[in-house]
Structures are given as C-alpha cells and as structure tokens.
C-alpha positions as CSV (number, residue, x, y, z in Angstrom):
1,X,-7.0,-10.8,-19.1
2,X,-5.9,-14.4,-19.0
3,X,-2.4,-13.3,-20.1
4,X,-1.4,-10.9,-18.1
5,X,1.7,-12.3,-16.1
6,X,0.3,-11.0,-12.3
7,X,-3.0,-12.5,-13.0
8,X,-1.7,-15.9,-13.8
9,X,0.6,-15.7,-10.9
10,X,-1.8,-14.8,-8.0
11,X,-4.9,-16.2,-9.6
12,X,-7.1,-13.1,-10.2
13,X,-9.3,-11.6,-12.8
14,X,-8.0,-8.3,-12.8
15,X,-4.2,-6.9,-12.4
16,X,-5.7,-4.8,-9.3
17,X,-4.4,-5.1,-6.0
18,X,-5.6,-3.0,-3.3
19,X,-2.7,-1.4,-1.2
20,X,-2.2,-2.3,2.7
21,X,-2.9,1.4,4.7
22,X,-2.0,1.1,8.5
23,X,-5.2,0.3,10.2
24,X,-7.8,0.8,7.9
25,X,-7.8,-2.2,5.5
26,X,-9.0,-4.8,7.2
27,X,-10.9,-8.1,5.9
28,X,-13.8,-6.2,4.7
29,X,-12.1,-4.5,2.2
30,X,-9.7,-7.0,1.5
31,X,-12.7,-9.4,0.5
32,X,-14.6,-7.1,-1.2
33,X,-11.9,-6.6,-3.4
34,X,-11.0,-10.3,-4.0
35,X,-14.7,-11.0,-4.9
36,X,-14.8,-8.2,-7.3
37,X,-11.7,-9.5,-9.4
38,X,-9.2,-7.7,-7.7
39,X,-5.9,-8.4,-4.6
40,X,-7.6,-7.5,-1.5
41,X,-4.9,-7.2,1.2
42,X,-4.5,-6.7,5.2
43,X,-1.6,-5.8,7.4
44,X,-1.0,-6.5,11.3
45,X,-2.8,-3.3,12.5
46,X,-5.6,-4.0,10.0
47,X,-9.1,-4.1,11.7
48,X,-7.9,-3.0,15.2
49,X,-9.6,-0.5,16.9
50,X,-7.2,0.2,20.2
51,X,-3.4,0.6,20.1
52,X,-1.2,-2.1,21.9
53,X,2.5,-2.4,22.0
54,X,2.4,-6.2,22.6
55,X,3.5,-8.1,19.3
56,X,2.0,-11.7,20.7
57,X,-1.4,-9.5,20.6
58,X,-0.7,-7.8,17.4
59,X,-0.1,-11.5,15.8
60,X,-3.3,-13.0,17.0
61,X,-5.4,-10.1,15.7
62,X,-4.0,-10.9,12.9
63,X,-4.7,-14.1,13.0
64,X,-8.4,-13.3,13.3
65,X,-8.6,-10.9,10.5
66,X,-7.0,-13.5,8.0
67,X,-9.4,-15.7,9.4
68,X,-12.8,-13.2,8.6
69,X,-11.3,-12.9,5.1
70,X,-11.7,-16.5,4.4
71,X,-14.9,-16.9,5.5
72,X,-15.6,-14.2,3.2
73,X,-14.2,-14.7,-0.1
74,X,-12.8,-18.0,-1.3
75,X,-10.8,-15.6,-3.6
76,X,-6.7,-15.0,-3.2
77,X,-5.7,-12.2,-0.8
78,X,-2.4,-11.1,0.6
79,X,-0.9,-10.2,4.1
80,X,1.4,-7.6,4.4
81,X,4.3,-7.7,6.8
82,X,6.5,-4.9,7.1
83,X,9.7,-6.5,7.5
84,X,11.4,-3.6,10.3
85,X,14.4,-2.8,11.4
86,X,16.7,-5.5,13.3
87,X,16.8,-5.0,16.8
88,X,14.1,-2.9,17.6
89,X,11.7,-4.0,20.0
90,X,8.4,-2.4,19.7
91,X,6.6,-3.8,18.1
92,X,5.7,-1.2,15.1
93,X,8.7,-0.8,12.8
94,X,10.6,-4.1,14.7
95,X,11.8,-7.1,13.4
96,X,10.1,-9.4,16.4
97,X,7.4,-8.0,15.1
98,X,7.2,-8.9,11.7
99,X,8.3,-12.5,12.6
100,X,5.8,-12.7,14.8
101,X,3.0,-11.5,12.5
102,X,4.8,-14.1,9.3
103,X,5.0,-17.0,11.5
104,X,1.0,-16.8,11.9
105,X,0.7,-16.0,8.6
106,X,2.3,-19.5,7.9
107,X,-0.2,-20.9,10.5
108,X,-2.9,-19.5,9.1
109,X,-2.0,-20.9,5.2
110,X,-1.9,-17.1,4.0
111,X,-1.9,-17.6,-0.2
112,X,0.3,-14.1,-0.9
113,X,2.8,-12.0,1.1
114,X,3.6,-8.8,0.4
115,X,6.6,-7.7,1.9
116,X,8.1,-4.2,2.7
117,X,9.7,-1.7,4.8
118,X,12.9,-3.9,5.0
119,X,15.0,-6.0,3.1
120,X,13.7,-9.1,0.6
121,X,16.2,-11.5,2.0
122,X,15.0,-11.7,5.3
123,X,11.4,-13.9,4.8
124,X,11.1,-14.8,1.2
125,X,12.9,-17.7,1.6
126,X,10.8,-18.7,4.1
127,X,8.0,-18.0,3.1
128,X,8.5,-19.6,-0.8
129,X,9.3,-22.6,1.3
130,X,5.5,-23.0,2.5
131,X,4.4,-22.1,-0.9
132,X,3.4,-18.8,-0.1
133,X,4.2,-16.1,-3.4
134,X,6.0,-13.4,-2.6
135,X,5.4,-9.7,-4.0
136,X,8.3,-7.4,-2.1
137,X,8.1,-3.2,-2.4
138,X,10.9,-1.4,-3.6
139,X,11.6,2.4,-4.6
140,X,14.5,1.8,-6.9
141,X,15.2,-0.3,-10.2
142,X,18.5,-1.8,-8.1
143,X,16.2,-2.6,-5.5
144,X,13.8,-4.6,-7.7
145,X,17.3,-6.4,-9.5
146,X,18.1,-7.5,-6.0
147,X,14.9,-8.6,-5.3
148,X,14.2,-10.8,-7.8
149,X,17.8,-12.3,-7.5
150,X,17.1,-13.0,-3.9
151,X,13.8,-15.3,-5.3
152,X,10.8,-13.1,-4.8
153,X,7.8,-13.3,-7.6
154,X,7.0,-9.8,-8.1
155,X,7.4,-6.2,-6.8
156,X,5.8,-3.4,-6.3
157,X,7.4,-0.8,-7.3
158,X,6.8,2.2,-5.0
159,X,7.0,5.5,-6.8
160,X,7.2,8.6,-4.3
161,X,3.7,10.4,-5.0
162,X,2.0,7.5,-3.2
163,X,0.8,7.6,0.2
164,X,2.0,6.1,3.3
165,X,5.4,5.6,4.2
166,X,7.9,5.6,1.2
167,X,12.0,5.6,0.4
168,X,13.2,8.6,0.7
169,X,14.8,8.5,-2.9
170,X,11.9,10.2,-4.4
171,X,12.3,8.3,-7.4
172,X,8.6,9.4,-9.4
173,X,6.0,6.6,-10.7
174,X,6.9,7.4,-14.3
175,X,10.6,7.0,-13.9
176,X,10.5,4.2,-12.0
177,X,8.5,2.1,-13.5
178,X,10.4,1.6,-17.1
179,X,13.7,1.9,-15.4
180,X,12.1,-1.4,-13.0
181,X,10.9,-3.3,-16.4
182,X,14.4,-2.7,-17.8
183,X,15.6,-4.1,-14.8
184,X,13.8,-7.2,-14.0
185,X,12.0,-10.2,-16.1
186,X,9.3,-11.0,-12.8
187,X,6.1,-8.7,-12.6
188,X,5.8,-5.7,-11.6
189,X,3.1,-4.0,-10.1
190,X,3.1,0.2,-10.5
191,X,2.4,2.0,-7.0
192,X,2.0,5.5,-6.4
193,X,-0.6,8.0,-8.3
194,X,-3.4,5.5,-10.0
195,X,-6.7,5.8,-9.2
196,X,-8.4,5.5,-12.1
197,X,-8.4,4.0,-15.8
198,X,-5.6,6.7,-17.0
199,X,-3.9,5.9,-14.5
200,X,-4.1,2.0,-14.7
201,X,-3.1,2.4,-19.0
202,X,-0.2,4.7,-18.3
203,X,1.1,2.4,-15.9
204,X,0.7,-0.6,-18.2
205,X,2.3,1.4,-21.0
206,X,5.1,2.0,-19.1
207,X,5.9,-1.3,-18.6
208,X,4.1,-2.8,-15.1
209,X,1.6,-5.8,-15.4
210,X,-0.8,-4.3,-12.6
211,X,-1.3,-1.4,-10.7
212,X,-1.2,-1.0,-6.7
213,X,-4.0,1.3,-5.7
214,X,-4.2,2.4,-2.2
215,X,-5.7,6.3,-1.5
216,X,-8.9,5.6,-3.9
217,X,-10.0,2.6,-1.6
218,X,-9.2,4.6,1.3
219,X,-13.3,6.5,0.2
220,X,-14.8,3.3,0.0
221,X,-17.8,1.6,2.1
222,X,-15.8,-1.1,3.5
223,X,-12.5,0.8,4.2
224,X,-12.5,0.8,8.3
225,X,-11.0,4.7,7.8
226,X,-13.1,7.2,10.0
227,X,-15.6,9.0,8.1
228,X,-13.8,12.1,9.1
229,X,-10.9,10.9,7.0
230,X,-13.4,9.3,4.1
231,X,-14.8,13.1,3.8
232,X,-11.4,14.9,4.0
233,X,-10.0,12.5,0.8
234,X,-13.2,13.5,-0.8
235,X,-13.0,16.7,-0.1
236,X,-8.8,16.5,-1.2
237,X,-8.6,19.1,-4.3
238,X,-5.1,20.0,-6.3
239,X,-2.1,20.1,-4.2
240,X,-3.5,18.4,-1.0
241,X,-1.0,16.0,0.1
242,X,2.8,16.8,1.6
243,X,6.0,14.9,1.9
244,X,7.4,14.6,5.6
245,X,10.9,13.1,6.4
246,X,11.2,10.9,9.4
247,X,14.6,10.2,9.4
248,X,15.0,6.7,7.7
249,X,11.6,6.8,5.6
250,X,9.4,9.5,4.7
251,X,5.5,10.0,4.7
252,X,3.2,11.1,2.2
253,X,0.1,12.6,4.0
254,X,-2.7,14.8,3.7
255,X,-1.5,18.6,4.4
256,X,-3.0,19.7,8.0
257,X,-2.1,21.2,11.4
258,X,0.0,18.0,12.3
259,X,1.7,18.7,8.7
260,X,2.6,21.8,9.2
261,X,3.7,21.6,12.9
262,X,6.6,18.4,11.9
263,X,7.7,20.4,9.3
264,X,7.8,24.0,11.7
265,X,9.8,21.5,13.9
266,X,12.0,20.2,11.6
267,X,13.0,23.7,10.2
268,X,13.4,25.2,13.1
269,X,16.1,22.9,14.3
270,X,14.3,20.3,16.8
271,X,16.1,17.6,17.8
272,X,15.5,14.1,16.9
273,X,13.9,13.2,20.6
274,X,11.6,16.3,19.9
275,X,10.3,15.0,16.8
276,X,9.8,11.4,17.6
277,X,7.9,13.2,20.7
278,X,5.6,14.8,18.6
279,X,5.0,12.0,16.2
280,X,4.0,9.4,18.8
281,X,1.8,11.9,20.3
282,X,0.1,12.9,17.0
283,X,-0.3,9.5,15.7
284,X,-1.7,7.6,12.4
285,X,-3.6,5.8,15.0
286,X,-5.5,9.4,15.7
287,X,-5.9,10.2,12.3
288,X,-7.1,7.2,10.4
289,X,-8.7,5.5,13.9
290,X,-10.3,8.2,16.2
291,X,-10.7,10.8,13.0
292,X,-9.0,13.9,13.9
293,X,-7.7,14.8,10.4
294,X,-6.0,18.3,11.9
295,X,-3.7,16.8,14.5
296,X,-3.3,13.3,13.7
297,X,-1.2,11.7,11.5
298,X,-3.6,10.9,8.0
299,X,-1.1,9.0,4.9
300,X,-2.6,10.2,2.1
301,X,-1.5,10.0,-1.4
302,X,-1.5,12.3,-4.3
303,X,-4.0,10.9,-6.1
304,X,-6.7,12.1,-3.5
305,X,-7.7,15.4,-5.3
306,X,-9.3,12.6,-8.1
307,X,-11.6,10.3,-5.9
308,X,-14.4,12.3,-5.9
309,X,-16.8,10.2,-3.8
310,X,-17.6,7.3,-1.6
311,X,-18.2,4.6,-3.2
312,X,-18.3,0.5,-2.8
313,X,-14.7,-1.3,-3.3
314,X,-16.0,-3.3,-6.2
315,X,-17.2,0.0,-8.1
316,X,-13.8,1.1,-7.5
317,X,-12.7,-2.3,-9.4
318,X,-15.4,-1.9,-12.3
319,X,-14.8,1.6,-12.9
320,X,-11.1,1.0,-12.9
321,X,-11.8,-1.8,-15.7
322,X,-14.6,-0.2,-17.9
323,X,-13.2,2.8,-18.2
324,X,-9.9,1.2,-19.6
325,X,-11.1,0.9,-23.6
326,X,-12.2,5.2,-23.3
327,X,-8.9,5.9,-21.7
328,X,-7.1,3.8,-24.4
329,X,-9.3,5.3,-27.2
330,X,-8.4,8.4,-26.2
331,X,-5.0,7.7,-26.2
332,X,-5.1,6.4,-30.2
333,X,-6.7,9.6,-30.8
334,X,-3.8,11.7,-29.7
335,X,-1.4,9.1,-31.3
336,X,-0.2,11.4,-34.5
337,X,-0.9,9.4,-38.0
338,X,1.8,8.8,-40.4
C-alpha cells in the first residue's frame, strides 16, 4: 500500500490506526498495533489504574507510558491530547491539562499527535514546530476546511456512531466522509462504525485514505479494558449502544443501568448540577477500570454487536487486511454489468 497518502505520511504498512479510548489503551496495545502494520496510540489516562486530579501527575504517567511504547516497538505511534476547554482547571476536559500532557509529549520526542476535543489552532503550530505530524478530529466537513487551513496533516473525521465522546452534530460516517473529501486535499482518516474489512472498503470508497478503529480493539488481549467490559462488547448484539448528551459533547456507550438512569434524569427535568453529580459518581473510570458495566460509565461504539471475540491486536490488523480482496470481490459482484 506504498501509495496510499496516510501511509506515506505517518510511515506505516497499513492505513489502520487504532483509536485512543479513555484509560484502556495504553502502550501495550499501542505497540502491538504499530508492530503489526498499524497506528497504535495512547492518551493521558492511558495505562493508569487509580484516578488523580493532579495534571503534573497525569503528565508524567504519561511520560512513562510513551516511554514503554518505545521500548516496545521501534514502529510510529501517536499521543492523543484532548485539547479542553479554556479555563477549566481540572484536569480532565481543561486546557492546563492538555498543555501539560503536549509539553511532555515534546519532551519525550512523541512522532504523531492526534488532537481533539478542542479547537486545531491551539497546538498544531506548536507542535509542527518540533516536527511532530498532526492528525486533528472533527465531526463536520467545515471543521476539517478549517483544520487544514490552520496547518494540520490529516483528520479524522468523527462520524456519530462511534464510541466515546463525539460532536453533538450527529453528522453519520457515510455523510461525512465524502462531504470531508470534497472539502479538503490532506488525508482523511474515516472514524466511527469500521471494524472489519467491509467496513475498511466502504470507508475507502467513500473517499478516506484509512480508517480509525476504536470499539474492535477495545476485545483484544492487550487492551487494559476489564474483562468485565472485554465480555460485555462480546456479548454486544444489534442495537447495543445509546447516545447520551452531556451538555457540550455527547457519549456513545453501551446501553445499561447508568444509561438508562442519565437519560431518566435528563427527561425528567434534572438540573445541570444533578447530572454532573451523577456522572462523576458513575464514572468511565468505574466502567472501563474497576469493570462494573451496569453502573459505570462504558463508551462503546456501534460497531460492537460485530466483534465477536477476543482476540490479539495484530489479528485484528490481519483480519482487517485479508479480508479486504473478499469484501471488494463481493462488491464487483453486486456491481450491475453493462
């Protein structure tokens, strides 16, 4: 695939880049991934095991996962930073946060940032200073326009059935994508839905140059996600995943008590201090961490009821690739002759 545009750019074998999740992607998984071809990537929380609101703390585990993953691939990887809202001083969601965590990235040499959650202008100049490359998420075709005008190399373009914390524009991965590659001349990578060779061609048809695959790794070996959580994305069938609004963003995650408590909340008229009370007490940290899949918080994408099993990060990779020429014969079947 030596001419494929996100390959050349980040220097991998395959247009595959494995999704931060809060938490549970740590340098395990992000290695694994880079040796099998793929982007393996971490995020601030990534690896930790106990909850702490102190962002010098947050940094410097951070520092130590970017550190495992070099001493276990010599492959590219990524950091993500969630870029968070100005002036808010915790240190999930703020923006001392996140310059914090980039600052150490920079320390560190990290080769790829991924940015989100916030806007592009804000690190990518900084960041394309020191040579880093720059992939930023975005949920809108304007978005990705404004992106690459402000200088970043790719994006991700974040279509709402993915997991996690999304725009609340609820712009689907099929729209978005084409409207993104009529948008922009950079790469874009398609997020939101893919976890397996269909998904991968469609997105490629549509117009991306890679996918962004998050819920399918979450079943992996390597993934740091509680079994408890492994077995319920297994176990995921048909309609398995809602859509809950938190004010500024919204979540994708797996339908359960803590689902359908928020939303019991919500409807019946609970005010915002209420909510935010019942969301920090019913936390991802509970869900994805400690394992308790009823009442704590599990991000969980769409594409769950189709993984199936627990399997090794690279198999994810392989299956992903050999399966492409099937999936693409099958599509020339159904192609009507003239």
């Amino acid at each position: 695939m030596t001419t494929n545009r996100l390959c050349n750019l980040i220097g991998i074998k395959y247009p595959i880049i494995q999704a931060p999740m809060n938490w549970i992607t740590g340098a395990d998984l992000a290695a694994a991934v880079s040796n099998a071809g793929g982007l393996g990537t971490i995020g601030p929380n990534a690896g930790a095991d106990t909850v702490t609101t102190d962002v010098d703390e947050t940094a410097e585990r951070l520092r130590r996962q970017i550190r495992k993953v070099k001493g276990l691939t010599d492959k590219p990887f990524a950091v993500n930073f969630p870029i968070g809202i100005e002036g808010v001083e915790q240190s999930e969601g703020g923006r001392k946060f996140s310059e914090k965590c980039v600052r150490v990235g920079l320390e560190e040499g990290v080769p790829i940032a991924i940015t989100s959650v916030g806007p592009p202008q804000v690190y990518t100049r900084l960041l394309k200073d020191a040579g880093v490359t720059v992939l930023h998420a975005v949920s809108t075709a304007n978005q990705a326009r404004k992106a690459e005008e402000i200088g970043v190399d790719a994006v991700v373009c974040e279509g709402y059935e993915g997991g996690g914390h999304k725009a609340t524009t609820e712009m689907a991965t099929m729209t978005l994508i084409p409207l993104a590659a009529n948008a922009v001349r950079i790469p874009i990578i398609a997020a939101g839905g893919i976890a397996d060779a269909r998904g991968m061609l469609a997105a490629l048809a549509l117009g991306a140059d890679g996918v962004y695959v998050g819920t399918r790794f979450i079943a992996t070996h390597e993934c740091d996600a509680h079994p408890n959580v492994k077995n319920a994305v297994v176990q995921a069938s048909d309609v398995c995943t809602i859509s809950v609004d938190k004010w500024m963003v919204a979540g994708r995650d797996l339908k359960s008590p803590f689902t359908d408590k928020y939303l019991e909340l919500k409807k019946t008229g609970a005010s915002m201090a209420e909510l935010w009370d019942f969301i920090s007490t019913h936390t991802m940290y509970m869900g994805l961490v400690q394992g308790d899949t009823d009442w704590g918080e599990v991000p969980c994408g769409q594409s769950a009821a189709m993984v199936g099993q627990i399997v090794s990060a690279a198999r994810v990779i392989e299956e992903l690739i050999n399966e492409l020429p099937s999936a693409l014969e099958q599509l020339r079947n159904r192609i009507p002759a003239d």
